[in-house]
N, C-alpha and C positions, 0 to 999 in steps of 0.2 A: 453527533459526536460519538465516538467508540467509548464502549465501557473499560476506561483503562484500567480495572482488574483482570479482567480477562486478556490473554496471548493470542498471537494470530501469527499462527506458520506460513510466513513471508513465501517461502521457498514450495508451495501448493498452490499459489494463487496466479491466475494466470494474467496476460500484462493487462489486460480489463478490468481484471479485478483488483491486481494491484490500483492502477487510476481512480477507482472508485474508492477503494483503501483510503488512500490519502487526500481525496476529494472530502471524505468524511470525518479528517483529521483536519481540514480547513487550509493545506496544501495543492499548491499547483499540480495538473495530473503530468506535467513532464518528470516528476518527482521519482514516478515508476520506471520510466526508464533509465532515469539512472541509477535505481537503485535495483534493477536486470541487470545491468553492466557490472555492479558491485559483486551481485551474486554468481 
């Protein structure tokens, strides 16, 4: 689990790293791409 004090500049990470982002947050990795689409 991410240390929710700390920020993570969405918009640097690439779509892997997004996937793993929210792998780590205990969300599905489709998650990233839609949240690429968003950004």
């Amino acid at each position: 689990m991410t240390d929710t004090t700390s920020k993570t500049n969405l918009l640097g990470l690439t779509q892997q790293k997004l996937e793993a982002f929210f792998e780590g947050l205990g969300e599905k990795r489709f998650r990233a791409g839609q949240v690429m689409k968003w950004m």
